[in-house]
N, C-alpha and C positions, 0 to 999 in steps of 0.2 A: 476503515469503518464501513459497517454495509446494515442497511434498514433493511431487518427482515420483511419478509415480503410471503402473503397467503402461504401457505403447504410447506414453510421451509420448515425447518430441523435442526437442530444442533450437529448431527451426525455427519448429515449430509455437506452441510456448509462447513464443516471441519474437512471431510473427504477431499469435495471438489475443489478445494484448496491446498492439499497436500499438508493437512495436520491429519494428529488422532483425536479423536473425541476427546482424552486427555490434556493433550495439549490446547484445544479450544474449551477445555474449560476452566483448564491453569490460569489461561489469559484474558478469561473471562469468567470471574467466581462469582459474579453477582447475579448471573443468569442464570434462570430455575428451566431447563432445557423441556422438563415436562409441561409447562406452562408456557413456550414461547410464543407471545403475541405478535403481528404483524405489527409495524411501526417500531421496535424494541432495535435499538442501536448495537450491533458486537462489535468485537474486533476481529478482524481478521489479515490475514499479510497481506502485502503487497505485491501484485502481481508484476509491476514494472517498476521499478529501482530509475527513477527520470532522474538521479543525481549521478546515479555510475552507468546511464546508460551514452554510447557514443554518441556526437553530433551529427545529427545529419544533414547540416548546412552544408556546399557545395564550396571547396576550396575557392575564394577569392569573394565570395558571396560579404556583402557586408555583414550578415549573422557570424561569419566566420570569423571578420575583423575584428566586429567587437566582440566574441568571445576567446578570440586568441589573445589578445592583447595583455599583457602585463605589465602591471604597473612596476615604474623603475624606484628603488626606494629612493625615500628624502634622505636630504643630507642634515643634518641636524646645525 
């Protein structure tokens, strides 16, 4: 999500994100691009993927531990 801000654009804000005006308007139909007010909430992608990106905790780091860790299953 991103809070338009003074001089932005639909155009622009689909570009510098690597959509087409198309596509940010596909994903956003409720927005009148001729009218966009500052404050007004889009959508737009996501520049960093923090669920598929690597860890960068240092092997033996306790971050490491507990994110390496798996749980063993219960026995029933």
């Amino acid at each position: 999500m991103h809070w338009v801000q003074p001089g932005d654009n639909c155009w622009e804000l689909a570009r510098t994100n690597g959509w087409t005006l198309e596509k940010f308007k596909e994903v956003n139909p409720k927005i009148v691009c001729e009218s966009l007010m500052p404050g007004t909430s889009v959508c737009l992608p996501v520049k960093d993927n923090l669920v598929n990106a690597p860890s960068k905790a240092k092997a033996g780091s306790k971050l490491s531990q507990t994110t390496s860790k798996r749980r063993k299953p219960q026995r029933a």
